[in-house]
N, C-alpha and C positions, 0 to 999 in steps of 0.2 A: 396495585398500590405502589406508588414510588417508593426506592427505597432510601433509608436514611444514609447520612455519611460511615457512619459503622459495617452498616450491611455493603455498601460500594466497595471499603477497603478490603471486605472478608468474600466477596461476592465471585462465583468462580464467571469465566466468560457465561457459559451454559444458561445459569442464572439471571446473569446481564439480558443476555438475549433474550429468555424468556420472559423478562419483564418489559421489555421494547413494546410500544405503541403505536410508534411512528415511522416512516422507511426516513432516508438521507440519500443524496447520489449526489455524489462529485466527479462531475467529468471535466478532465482538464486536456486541451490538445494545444498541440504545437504549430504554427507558420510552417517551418521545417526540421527535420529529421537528419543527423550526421553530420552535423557541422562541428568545423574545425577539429578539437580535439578527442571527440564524439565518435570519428569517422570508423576508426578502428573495431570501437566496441561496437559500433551499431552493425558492421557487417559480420563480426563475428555472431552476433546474435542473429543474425538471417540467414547463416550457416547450421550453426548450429541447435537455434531458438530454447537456447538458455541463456537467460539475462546475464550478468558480471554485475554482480549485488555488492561484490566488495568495493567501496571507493578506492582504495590503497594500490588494488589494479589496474585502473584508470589510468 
């Protein structure tokens, strides 16, 4: 049973999920990869393959 706007606000993820009926998939790709200002972060990440999550490093 769907739940109401009280239960969504109160709703832990867990909850959420378990009430899920339907899947979603959003694939999104790129033309290319490491351009311009890009370039740095993106081979650091194929070094190391941990992403730079913080924008502020960029």
């Amino acid at each position: 049973m769907p739940l109401n706007v009280q239960q969504l606000k109160t709703a832990t993820f867990a909850e959420l999920l378990a009430d899920t009926h339907h899947t979603a998939v959003h694939l999104e790709m790129r033309d290319a990869y490491a351009v311009g200002d890009e370039k740095d972060d993106y081979a650091a990440f194929l070094r190391s393959g941990v992403p730079n999550l913080d924008p502020a490093r960029s």
